[in-house]
N, C-alpha and C positions, 0 to 999 in steps of 0.2 A: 368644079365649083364647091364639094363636096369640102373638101379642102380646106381651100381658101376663108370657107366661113369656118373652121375649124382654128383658124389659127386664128380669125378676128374675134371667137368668141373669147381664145386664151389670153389675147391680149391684154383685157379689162381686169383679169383674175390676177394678171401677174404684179398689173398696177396696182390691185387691191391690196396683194400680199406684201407690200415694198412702201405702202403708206401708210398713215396713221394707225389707221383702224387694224393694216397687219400685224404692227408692232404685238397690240394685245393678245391674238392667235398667235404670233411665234414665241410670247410671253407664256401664253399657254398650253405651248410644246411645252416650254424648256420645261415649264414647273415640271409638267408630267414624266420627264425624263429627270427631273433632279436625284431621286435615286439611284439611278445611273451613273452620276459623274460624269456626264458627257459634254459637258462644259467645253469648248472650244479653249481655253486655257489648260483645262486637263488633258485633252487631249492633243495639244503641243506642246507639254512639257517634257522635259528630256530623261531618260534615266538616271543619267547623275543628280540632277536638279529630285528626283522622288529619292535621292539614295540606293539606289537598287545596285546591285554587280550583276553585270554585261560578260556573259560566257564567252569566250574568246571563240574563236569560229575555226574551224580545220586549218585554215590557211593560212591562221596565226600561230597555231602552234608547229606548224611543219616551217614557217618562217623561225622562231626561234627555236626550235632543233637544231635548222640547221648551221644557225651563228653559233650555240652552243660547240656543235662538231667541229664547228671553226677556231677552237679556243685555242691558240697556242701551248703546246705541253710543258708541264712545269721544268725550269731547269735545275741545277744541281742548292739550288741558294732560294727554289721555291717551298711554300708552306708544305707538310707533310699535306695538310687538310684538302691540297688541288685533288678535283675528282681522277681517279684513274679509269685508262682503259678499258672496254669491256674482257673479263681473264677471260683464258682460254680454259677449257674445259679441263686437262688434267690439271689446272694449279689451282680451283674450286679448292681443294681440301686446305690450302695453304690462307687462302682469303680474311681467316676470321686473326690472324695470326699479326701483331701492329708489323707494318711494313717504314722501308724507308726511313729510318730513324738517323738525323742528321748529327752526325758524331764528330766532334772536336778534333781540328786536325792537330791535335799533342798527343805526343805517347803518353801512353793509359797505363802502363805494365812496367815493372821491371823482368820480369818475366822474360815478355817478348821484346822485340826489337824493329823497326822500321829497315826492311830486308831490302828495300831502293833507296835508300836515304844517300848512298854514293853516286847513284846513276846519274849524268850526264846530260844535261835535254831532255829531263824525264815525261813525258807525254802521256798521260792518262786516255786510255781511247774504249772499246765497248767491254762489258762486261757476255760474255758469252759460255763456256763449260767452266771457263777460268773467268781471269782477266786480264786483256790488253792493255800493254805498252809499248810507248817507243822511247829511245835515247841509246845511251852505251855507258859499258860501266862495270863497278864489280854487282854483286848479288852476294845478298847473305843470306845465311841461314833466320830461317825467323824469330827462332828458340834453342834450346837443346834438343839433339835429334839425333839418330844414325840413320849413315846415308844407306839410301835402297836401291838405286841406279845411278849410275851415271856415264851416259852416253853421248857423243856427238856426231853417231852417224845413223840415229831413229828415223828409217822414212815414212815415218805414221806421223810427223809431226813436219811442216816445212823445216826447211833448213840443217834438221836431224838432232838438234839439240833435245835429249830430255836425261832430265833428275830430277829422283823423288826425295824422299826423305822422310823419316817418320818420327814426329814430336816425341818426346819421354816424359815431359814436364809440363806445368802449366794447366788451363782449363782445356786446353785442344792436344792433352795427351794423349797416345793411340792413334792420334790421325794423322793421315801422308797428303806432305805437299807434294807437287808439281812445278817443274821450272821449264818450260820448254818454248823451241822454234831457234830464236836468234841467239844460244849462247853456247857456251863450250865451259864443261867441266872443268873445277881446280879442285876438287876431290876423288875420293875411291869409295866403292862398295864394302859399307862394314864399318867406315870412318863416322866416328864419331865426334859431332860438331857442336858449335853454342849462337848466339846472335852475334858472336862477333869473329865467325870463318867465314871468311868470301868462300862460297860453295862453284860460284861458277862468274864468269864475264860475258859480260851483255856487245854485241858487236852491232855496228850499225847496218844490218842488212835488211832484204825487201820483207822482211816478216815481224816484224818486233819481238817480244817474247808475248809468253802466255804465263800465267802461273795461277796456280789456283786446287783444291781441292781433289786428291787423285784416289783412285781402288787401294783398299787396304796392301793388295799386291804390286800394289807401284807397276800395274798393267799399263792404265790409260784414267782418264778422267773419269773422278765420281759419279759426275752424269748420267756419265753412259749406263749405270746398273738398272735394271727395272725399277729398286724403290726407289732410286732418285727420278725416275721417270723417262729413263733410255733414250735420253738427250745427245746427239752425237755431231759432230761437226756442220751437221745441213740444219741446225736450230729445233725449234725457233730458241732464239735469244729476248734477253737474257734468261738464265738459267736461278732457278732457287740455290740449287749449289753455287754455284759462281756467283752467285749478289751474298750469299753469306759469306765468301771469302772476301768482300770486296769492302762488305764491312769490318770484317776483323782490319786490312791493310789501312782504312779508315782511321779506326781505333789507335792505329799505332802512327799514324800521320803522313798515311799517303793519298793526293788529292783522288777526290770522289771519280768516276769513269763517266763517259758523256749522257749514258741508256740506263744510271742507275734506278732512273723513276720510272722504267716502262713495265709494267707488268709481268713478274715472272712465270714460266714455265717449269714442269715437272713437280718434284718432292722432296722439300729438305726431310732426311733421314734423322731420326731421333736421335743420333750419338753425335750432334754434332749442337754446340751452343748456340740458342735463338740470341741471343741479347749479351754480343761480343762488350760491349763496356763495360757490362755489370762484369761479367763475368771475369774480366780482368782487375778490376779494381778490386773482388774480391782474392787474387791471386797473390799479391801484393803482400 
């Protein structure tokens, strides 16, 4: 019973509160809350509607991360400005250094020479201690040089091909190239070459060639020394040395390699030219 008159006394209250005479008491709330701003308008209005910025919430940003991560990597014809990679810890020192600088495929030099401009089905493929090709064909010398090897039964290299060669002229004098895997010498040890001696012939076997930046001793690849970063055939790739050769063959008009924009590994070595265009055109 206790109850039941508890809820017939509420009834009258609530009728009260919901007619007339409420209106004035809920008029008398509101005033008393008007400092508040609790205005039933104010308080369904929306953040955009007050102009405010709305903190993105965890799940938004771990959602755009991860489309971010998803971004296709730039190819040989994208802006330098595409973000790169996270580097790897030994190429830090190399980071502040402009990368990837997209060079006119014309010879830059009278100088040098475009040392695949005969090759055959010429195929540009990754940049790694050197740089990878395929087709067949002769091989030139890049520049003035005398030769420092030349062999075609090296099994440090597939297929046994390697010749070196060391520059005498130019911005890149003092340094040895490398020509090795798929070719067979048309020179001797001591011979003395220009840009335009076929030094070796490129054959079509399962290795393509390599060429690229070799030890002052026309041992093995630049790479491999500690201050380049003792980079050796297991990678990672591409390498600092081999993307600066990759740019000089650039320079002189051979098309770009597929991995040129992936972030390098190791140390390019101070005797070696950062910015092969200038440097040629100063050569001139």
């Amino acid at each position: 019973m206790t109850g039941a008159v508890l809820i017939a006394a509420a009834a009258p209250a609530a009728a009260h509160w919901s007619g007339s005479s409420g209106v004035g008491q809920a008029a008398a709330l509101n005033h008393s809350s008007a400092g508040l701003n609790r205005s039933p308008a104010g308080l369904n209005r929306s953040p955009a509607g007050l102009g405010l910025h709305v903190r993105a919430s965890p799940a938004d940003h771990a959602a755009h991360s991860s489309k971010a991560a998803r971004r296709p990597r730039p190819s040989s014809g994208s802006p330098s400005s595409k973000a790169q990679p996270t580097p790897a810890p030994q190429a830090k020192a190399a980071a502040t250094r402009p990368r990837h600088r997209k060079h006119p495929h014309t010879a830059a030099s009278s100088v040098y020479g475009d040392p695949l401009r005969a090759v055959s089905g010429l195929i540009p493929e990754r940049i790694d201690q050197g740089v990878d090709f395929g087709g067949s064909g002769p091989i030139y010398a890049v520049g003035d040089a005398v030769i420092t090897n030349a062999s075609g039964d090296n099994y440090g290299w597939p297929d046994g091909g390697w010749i070196t060669y060391r520059l005498t002229d130019g911005p890149g004098a003092g340094l040895t190239v490398f020509v090795a895997e798929d070719v067979r010498p048309t020179v001797a040890v001591g011979q003395t070459v220009t840009s335009k001696t076929v030094i070796a012939n490129m054959f079509a076997g399962g290795a393509g060639i390599e060429t690229g930046w070799a030890m002052a001793s026309g041992f093995t690849a630049e790479s491999q020394l500690p201050e380049a970063g003792s980079i050796s055939g297991a990678g990672p790739f591409p390498t600092e040395v081999g993307l600066n050769f990759e740019e000089l063959l650039q320079a002189l008009g051979v098309p770009a390699a597929n991995n040129r924009y992936d972030y390098p590994s190791g140390v390019l070595p101070s005797s070696y030219p950062a910015d092969w265009p200038s440097a040629l055109g100063s050569s001139h």
